[in-house]
Structures are given as C-alpha cells and as structure tokens.
ZAMARNU-470955 format. One record per atom (N, C-alpha, C, CB): z, y, x; residue in one letter. Coordinates in steps of 0.001 Angstrom, whole numbers, plus 500000, padded with zeros to 6 digits. Atoms other than C-alpha are relative to their C-alpha. Glycine has a CB too. Example, Ala and Ser with C-alpha at 12.3 -4.5 7.8 and 13.67 -1.06 7.14 Angstrom:
BEGIN
        w        v        u   rest
   500000   498810   500890      A
   507800   495500   512300      A
   500000   501200   500900      A
   501246   500027   499008      A
   499940   498810   499180      S
   507140   498940   513670      S
   500730   501090   499230      S
   498585   500462   500414      S
This chain:
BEGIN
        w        v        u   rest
   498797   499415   500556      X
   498124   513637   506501      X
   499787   500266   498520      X
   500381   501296   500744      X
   500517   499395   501228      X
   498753   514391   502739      X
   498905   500739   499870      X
   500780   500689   499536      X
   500928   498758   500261      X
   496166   516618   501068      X
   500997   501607   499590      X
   498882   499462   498484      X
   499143   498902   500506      X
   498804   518441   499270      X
   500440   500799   501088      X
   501180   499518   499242      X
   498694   499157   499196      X
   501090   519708   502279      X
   498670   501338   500472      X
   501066   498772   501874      X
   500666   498454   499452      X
   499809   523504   503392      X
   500205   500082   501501      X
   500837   501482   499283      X
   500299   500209   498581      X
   498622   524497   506913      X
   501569   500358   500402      X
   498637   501056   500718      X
   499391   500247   499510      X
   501902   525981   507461      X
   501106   498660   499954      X
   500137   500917   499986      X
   499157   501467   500044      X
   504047   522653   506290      X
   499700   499276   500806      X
   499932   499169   498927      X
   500293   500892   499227      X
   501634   520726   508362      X
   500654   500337   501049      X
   498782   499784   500155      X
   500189   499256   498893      X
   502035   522871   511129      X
   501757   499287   500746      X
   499726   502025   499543      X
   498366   500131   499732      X
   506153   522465   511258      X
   500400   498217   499852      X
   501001   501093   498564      X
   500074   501298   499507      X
   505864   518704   510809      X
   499323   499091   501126      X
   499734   499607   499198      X
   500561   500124   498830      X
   503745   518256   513211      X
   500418   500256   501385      X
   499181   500530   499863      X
   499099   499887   498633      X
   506161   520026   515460      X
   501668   499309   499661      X
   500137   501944   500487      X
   498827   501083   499691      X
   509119   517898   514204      X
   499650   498388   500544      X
   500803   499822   498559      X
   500504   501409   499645      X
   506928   514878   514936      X
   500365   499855   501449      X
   498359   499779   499761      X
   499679   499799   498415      X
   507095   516040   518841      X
   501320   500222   500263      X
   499294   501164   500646      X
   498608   500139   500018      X
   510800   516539   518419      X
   500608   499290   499376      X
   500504   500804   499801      X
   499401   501220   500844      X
   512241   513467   516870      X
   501414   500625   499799      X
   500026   498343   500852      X
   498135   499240   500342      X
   515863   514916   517618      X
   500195   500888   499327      X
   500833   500644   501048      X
   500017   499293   501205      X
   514762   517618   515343      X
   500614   501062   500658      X
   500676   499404   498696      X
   500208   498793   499450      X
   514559   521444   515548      X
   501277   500576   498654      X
   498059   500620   500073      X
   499616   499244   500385      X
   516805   524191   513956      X
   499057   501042   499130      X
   500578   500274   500900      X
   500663   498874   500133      X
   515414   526901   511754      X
   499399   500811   500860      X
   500575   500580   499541      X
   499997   498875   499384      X
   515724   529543   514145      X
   498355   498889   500891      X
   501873   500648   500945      X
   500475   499783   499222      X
   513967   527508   516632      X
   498461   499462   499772      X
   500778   499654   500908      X
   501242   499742   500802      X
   511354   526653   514042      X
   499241   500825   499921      X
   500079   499999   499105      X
   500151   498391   500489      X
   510486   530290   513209      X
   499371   500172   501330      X
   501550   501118   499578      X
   500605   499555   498654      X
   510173   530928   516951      X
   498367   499149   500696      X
   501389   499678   501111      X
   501259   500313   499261      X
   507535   528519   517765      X
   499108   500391   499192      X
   499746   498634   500406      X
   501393   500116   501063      X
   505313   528176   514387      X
   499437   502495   499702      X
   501078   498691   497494      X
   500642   498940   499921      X
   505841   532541   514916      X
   499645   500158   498669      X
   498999   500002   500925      X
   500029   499811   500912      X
   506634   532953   511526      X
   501942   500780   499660      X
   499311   498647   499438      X
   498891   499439   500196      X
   509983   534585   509803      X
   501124   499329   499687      X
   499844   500755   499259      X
   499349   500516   500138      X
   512991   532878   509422      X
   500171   499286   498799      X
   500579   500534   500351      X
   499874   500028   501972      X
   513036   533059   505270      X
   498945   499309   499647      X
   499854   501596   499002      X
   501621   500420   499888      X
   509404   532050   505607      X
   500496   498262   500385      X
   498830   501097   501619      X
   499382   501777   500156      X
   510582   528466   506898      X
   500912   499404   500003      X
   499800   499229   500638      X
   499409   500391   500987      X
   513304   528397   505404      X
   499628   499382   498645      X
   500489   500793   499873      X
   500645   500532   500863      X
   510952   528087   502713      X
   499253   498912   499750      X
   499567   500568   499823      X
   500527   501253   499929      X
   508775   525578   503565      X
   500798   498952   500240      X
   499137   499962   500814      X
   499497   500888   499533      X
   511409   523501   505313      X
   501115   499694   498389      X
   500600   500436   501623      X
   499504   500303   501070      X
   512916   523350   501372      X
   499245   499265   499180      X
   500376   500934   499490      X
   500729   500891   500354      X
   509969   522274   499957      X
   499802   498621   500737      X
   499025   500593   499884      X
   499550   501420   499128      X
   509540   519583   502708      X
   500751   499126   499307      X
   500866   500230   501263      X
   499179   501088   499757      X
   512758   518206   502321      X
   500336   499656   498288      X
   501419   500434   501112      X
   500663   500181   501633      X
   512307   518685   498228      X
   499090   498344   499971      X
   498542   501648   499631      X
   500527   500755   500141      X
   509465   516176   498657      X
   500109   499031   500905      X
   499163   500365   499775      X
   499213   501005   499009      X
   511280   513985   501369      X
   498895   499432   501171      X
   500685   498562   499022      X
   500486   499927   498473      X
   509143   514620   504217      X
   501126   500391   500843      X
   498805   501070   500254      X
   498963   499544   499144      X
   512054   515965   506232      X
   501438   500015   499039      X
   499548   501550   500633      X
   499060   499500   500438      X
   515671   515795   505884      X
   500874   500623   500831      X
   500462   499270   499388      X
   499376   499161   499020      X
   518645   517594   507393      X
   500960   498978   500820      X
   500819   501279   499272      X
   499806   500863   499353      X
   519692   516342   510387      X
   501823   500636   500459      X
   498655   499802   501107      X
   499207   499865   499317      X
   523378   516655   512583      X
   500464   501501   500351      X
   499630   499287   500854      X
   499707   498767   499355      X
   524938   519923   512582      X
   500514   500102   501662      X
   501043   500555   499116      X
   499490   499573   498070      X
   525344   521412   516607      X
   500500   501481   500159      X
   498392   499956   501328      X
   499059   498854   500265      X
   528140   523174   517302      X
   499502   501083   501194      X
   501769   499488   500131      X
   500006   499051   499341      X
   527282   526609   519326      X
   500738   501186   500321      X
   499319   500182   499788      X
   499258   498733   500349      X
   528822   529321   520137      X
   500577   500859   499371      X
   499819   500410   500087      X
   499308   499756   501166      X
   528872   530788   517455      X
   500016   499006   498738      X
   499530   501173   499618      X
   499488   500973   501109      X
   528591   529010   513862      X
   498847   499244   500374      X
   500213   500488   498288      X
   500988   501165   499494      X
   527167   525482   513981      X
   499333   500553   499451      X
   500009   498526   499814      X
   501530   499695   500303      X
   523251   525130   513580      X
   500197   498900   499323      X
   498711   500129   501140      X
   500456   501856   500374      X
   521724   522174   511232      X
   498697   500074   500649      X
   499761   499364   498008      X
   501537   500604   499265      X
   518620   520496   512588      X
   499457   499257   498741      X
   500182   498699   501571      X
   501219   500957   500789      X
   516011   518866   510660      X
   499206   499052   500607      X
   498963   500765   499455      X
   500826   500741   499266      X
   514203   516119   511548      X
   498856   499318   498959      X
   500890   498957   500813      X
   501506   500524   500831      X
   511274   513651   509905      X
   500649   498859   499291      X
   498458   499384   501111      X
   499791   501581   500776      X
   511861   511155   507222      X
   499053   498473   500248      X
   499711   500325   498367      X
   501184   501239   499697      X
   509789   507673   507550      X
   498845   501106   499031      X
   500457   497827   499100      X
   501229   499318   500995      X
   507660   509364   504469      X
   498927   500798   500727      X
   500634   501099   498896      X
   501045   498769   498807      X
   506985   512404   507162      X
   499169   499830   500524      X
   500348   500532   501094      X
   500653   500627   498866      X
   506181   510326   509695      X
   498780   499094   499687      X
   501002   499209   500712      X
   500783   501167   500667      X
   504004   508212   507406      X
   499096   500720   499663      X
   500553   499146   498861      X
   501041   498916   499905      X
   502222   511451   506321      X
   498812   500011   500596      X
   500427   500906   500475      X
   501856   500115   498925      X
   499740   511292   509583      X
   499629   498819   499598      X
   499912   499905   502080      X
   500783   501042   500363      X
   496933   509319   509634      X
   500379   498787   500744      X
   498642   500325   500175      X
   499973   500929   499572      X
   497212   506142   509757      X
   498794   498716   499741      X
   501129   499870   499710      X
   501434   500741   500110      X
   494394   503226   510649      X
   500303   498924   499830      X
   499025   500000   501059      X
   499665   501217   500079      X
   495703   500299   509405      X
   498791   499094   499236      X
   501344   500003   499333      X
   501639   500681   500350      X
   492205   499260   507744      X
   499149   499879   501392      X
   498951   501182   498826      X
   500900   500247   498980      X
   490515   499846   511034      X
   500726   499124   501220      X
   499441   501405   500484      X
   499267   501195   499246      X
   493317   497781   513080      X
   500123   498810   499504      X
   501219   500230   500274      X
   500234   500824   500481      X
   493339   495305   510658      X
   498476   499184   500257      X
   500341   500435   498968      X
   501549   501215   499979      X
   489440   494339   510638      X
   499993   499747   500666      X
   498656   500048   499874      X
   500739   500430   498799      X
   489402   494275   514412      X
   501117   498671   500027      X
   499900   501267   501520      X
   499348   501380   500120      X
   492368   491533   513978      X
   499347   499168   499603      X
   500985   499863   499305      X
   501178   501156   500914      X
   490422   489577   511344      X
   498869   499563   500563      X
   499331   500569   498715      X
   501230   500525   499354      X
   487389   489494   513345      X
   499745   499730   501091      X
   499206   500533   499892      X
   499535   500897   498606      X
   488988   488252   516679      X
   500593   498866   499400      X
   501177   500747   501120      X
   499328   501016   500568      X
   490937   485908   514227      X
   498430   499144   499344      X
   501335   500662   498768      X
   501159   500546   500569      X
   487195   484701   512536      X
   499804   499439   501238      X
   498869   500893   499323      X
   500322   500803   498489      X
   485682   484358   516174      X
   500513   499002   500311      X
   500272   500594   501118      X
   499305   501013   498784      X
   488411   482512   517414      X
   499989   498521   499378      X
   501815   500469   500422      X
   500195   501853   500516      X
   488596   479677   514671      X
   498861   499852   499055      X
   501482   499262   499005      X
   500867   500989   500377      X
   485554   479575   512905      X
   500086   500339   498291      X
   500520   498374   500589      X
   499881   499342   501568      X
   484339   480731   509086      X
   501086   499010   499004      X
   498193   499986   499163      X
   499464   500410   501029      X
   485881   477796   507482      X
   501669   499843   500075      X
   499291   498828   499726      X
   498603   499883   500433      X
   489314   477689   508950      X
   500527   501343   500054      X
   500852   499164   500782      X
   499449   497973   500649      X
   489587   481837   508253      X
   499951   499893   498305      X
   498295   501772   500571      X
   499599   500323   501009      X
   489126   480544   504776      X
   501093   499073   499635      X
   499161   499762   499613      X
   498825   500602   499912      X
   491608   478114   505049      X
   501370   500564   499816      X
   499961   499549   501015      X
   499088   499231   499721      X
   493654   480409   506333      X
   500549   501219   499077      X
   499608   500358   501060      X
   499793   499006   500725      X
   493608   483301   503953      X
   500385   499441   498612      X
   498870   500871   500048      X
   499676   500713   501306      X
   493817   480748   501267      X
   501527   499313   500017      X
   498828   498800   499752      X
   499052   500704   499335      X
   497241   479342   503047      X
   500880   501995   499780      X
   499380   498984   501962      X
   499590   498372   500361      X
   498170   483546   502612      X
   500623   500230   498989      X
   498986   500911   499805      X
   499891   499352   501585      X
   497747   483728   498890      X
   501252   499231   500091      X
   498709   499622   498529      X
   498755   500960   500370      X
   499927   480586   498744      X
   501115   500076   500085      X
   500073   499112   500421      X
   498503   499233   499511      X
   502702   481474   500817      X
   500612   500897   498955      X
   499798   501036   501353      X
   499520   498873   500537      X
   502836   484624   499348      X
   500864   499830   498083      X
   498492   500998   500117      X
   500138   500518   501702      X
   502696   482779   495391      X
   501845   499466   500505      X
   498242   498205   499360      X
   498499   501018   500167      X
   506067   480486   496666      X
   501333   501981   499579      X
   500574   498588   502656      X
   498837   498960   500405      X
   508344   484142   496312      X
   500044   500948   498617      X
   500021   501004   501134      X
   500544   499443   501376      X
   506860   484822   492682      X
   500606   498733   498828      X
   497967   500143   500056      X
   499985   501382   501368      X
   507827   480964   491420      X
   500698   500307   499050      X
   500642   498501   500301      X
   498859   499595   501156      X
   510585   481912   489825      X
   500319   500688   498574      X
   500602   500590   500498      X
   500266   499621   501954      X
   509332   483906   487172      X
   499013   499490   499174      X
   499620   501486   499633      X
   500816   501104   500694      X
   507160   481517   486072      X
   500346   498398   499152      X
   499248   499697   501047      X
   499219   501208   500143      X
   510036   478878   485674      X
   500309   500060   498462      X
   501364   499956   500995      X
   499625   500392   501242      X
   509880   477484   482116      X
   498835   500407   498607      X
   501455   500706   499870      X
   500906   498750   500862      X
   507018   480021   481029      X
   498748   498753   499065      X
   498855   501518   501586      X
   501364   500690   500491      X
   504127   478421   478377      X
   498878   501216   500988      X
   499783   500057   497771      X
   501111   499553   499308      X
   500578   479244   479700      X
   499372   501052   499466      X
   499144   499085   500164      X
   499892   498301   500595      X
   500369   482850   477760      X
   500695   500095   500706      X
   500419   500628   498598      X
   498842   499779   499748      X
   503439   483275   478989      X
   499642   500168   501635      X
   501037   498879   499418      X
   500711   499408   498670      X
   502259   483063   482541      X
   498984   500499   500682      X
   499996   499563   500531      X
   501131   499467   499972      X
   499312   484522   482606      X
   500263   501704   499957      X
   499174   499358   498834      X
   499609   498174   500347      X
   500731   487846   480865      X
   500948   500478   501354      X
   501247   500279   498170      X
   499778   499767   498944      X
   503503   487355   484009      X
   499080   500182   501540      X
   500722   499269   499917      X
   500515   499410   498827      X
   500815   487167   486662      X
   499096   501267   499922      X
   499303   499007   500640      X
   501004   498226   500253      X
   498920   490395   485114      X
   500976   501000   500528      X
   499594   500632   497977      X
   498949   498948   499381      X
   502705   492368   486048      X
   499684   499532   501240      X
   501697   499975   499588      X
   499655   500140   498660      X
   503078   490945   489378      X
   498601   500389   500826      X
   500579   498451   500278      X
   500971   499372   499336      X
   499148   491693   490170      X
   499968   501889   499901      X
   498699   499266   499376      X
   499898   498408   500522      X
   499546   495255   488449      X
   500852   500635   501245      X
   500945   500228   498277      X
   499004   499623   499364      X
   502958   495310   490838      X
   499365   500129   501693      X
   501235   498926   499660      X
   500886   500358   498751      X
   500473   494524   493971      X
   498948   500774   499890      X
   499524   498556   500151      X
   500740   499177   500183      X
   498280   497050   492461      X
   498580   499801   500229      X
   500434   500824   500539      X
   501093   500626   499829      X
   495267   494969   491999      X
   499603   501027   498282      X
   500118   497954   500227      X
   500463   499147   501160      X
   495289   497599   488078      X
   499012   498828   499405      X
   499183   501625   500470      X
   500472   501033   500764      X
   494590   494537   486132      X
   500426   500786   498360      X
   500839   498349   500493      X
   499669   499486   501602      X
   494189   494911   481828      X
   500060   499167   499148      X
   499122   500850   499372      X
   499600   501223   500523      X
   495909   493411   479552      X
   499023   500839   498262      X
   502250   499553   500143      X
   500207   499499   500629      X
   494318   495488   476913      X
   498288   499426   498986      X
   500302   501100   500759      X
   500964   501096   500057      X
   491468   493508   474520      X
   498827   500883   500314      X
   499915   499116   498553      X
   501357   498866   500537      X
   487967   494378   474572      X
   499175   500074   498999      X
   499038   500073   500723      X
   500751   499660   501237      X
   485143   494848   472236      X
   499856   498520   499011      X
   498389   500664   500509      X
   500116   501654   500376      X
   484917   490936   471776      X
   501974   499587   499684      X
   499081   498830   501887      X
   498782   500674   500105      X
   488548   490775   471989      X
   500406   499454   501664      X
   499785   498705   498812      X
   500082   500565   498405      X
   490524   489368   475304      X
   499950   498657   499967      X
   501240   500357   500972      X
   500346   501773   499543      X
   489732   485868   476723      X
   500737   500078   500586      X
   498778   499265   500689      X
   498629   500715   499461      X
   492887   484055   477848      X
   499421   499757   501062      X
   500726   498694   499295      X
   500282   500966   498481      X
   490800   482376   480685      X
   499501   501044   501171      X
   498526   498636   499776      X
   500610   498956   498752      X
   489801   485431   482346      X
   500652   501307   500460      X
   498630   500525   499600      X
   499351   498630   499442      X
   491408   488170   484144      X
   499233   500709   500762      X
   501160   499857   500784      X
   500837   499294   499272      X
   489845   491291   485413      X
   501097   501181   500789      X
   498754   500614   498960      X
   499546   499040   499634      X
   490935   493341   488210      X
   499071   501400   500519      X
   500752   499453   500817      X
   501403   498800   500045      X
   489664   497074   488686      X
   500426   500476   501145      X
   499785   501349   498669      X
   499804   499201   498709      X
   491181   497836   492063      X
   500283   498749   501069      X
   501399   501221   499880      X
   500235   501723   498706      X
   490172   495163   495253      X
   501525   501007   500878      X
   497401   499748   501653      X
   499022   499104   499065      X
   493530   496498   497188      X
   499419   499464   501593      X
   501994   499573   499668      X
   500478   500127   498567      X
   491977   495277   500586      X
   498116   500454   500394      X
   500339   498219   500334      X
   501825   499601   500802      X
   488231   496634   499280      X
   499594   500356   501398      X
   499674   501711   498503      X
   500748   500360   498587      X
   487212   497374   502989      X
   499910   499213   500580      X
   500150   500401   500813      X
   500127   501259   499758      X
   488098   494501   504438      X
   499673   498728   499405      X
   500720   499884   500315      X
   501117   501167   500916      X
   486755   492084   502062      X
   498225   500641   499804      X
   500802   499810   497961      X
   501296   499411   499512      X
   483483   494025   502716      X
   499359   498964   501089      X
   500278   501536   500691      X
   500248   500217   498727      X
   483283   492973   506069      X
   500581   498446   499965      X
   500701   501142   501040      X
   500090   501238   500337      X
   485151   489340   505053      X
   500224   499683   499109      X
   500408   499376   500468      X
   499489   500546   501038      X
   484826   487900   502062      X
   500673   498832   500151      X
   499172   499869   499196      X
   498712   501072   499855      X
   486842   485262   502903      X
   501389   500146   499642      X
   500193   499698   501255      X
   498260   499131   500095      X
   490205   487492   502553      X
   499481   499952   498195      X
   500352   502378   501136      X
   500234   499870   501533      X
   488773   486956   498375      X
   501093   498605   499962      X
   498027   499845   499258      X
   498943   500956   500090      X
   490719   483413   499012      X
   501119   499954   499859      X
   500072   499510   500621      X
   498487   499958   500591      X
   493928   485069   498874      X
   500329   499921   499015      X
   500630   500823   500119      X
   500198   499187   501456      X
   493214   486443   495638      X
   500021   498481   498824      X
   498030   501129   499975      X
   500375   500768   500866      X
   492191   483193   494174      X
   501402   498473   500556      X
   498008   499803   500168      X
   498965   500652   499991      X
   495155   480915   495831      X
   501460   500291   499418      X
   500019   499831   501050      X
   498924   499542   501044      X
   497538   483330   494605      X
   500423   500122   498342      X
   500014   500978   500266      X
   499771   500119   501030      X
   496825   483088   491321      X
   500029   498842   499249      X
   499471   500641   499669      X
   499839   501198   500606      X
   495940   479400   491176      X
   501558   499371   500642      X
   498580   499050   500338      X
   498713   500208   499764      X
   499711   478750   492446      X
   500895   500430   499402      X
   500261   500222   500888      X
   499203   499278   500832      X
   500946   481062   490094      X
   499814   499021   498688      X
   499527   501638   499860      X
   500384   500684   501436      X
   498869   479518   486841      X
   500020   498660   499949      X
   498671   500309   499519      X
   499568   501229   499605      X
   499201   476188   488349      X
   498504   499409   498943      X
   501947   499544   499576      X
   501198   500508   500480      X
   495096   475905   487261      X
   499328   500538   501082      X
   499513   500364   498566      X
   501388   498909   499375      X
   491921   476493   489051      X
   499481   501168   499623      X
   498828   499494   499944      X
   500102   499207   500471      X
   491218   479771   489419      X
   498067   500005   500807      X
   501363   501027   500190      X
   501770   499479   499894      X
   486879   481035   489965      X
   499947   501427   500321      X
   499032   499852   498430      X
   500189   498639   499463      X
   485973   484344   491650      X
   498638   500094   498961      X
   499776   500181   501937      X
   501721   500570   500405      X
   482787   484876   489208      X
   499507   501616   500455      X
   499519   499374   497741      X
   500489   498811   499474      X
   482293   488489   490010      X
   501097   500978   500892      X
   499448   500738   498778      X
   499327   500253   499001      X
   483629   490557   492811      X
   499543   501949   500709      X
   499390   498260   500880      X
   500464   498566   499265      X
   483992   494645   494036      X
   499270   500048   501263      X
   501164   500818   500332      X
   500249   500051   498814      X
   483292   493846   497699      X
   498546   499289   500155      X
   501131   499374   500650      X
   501495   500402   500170      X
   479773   492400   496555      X
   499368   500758   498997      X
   499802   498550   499638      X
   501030   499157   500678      X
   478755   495553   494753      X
   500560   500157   498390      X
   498384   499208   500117      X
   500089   499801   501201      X
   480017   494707   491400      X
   501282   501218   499762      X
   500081   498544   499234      X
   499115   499091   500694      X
   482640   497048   489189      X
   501483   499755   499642      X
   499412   500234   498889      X
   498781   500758   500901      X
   485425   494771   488301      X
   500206   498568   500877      X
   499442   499611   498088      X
   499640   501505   499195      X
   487181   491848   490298      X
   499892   498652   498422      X
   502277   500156   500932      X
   499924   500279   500942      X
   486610   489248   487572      X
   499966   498252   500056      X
   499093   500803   499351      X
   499255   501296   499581      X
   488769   485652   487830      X
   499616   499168   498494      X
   501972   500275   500401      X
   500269   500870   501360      X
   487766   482674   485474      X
   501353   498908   500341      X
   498078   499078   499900      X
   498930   501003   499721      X
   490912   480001   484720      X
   498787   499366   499942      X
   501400   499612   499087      X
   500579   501580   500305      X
   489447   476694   484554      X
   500816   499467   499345      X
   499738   499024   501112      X
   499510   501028   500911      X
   490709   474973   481937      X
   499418   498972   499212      X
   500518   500506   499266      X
   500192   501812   500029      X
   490703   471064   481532      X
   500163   499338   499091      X
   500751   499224   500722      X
C-alpha cells in the first residue's frame, strides 16, 4: 500500500476494499471505532487524493446517506506482485521454448510495440529521431539524457538510467531484446547493448551502429 496513507486511512480502505458497494460515514465511524468528524476527515483527504470517491446517495428514513466506495487508484494502493507473477510466466515461457526462441520472442515485443510509435518518426532526419526516441523512452520511463557530458554528447549513443523491468532482466536477460528492437525499429539502424543495469553496471548504455 502507499507509504504516505496513515494507519487510520489504511485502516478505512481496507474496509472499503471488503465492501465494494461502499460504506456510509456513520457506518465507517462505527466499525474503524473512531468519531464521526474524525472520518469525516480522513475520508476527505482520501477522496482529495483519489483513493476513494463518493458513491450513490441511499434514501432512509430519514435524510439520504452518501456512500463511498474505492477508486481503481484505491484499489491499486495494495500490494501488488506483478514482478513476481511475471517472472514465474517468463520462466514457464523460457522452459517451454527454449533460450533462443525467448529471445526471438522478446525481440518480436520491442517490435510490435515500435509499429504504434512510427508515426512520429514520419519524415524526421536522423537527429531528429533520435531526440524523438529519447521522449518516447523518457515517456516509458526508461529516464534517458539528453543533456551533454564532459566530452560533450555522442549522437550514436544513448544512455538509460532506469532498466523499467530491472528485476526481471536479472533473472532474463533476454527481456534486454526488447530494449534493443525497439529502438532499432524506431532509428531504423542497428542498435548494441554495450553496457547494461541488470549485469551490475550503472547506466543502460545503447550504441547506434552507423554505416
């Protein structure tokens, strides 16, 4: 779950999680055994930071109630193991066909993925697309820099400082093939893995090949 949210915030999402149809103040207060004003309060912050919003007023007896329930965000809050469901995929998917067509395969990934990017590449010189695939990796949050360094920047090389799959390329480097089909489909050159987070180093660091 967040770090930010407080034991009682957790506490009251945690019990809208078990009520999907979503609880009332009042009948908030009564379970979490706190004061009405009290989560009132929290249930403002909450829905402030769009963990919860307000759900279906229900008419009673006397004046309707509103309910609250969980936003996706809320619900997205708990933990989730999508790194540890993922590897055990990947490594029933390795088993089953074999190291070289899991490279194949991950390299058949990047590609795919490159055909819904063509478009901004249509017409571009080779600056020109290079500086576009530094946004669209930045946008994929690979925290690539366009910024020079002490030598100045080299056109042929791009460095990224965040592996976004960095556990699972641990365990297969093979999933590095995405990385390097996606960008040679983008630059429409060979691209080179020459150094590499998931083998220890500091910096994902892509060589063009140019001919």
């Amino acid at each position: 779950m967040a770090d930010h949210i407080g034991s009682r915030q957790r506490q009251i999402l945690e019990l809208l999680l078990e009520h999907k149809e979503g609880l009332c103040i009042d009948e908030i207060a009564k379970t979490v055994n706190i004061s009405r004003n009290a989560v009132q309060q929290h249930v403002s912050a909450l829905e402030l930071e769009g963990y919860l919003q307000a759900g279906e007023l229900t008419k009673t007896a006397g004046r309707p109630v509103r309910s609250y329930v969980l936003t996706e965000a809320g619900i997205n809050s708990f933990p989730k193991q999508y790194a540890w469901f993922s590897t055990l995929m990947l490594t029933d998917l390795k088993n089953e066909i074999g190291h070289e067509a899991f490279q194949r395969y991950m390299y058949r990934l990047g590609d795919s993925l490159s055909q819904s990017y063509k478009y901004r590449f249509a017409g571009k010189r080779p600056d020109e697309r290079r500086e576009e695939l530094l946004k669209i990796m930045d946008e994929l949050g690979y925290k690539t820099s366009g910024k020079p360094d002490s030598n100045g920047t080299d056109p042929t090389t791009i460095k990224a400082y965040n592996c976004i799959f960095h556990d699972l390329a641990q365990k297969h480097n093979e999933i590095c093939k995405f990385d390097i089909a996606l960008m040679t489909s983008l630059l429409e050159k060979d691209v080179e893995l020459t150094e590499c987070m998931a083998k220890g180093r500091g910096v994902c660091c892509f060589k063009i090949i140019v001919k």
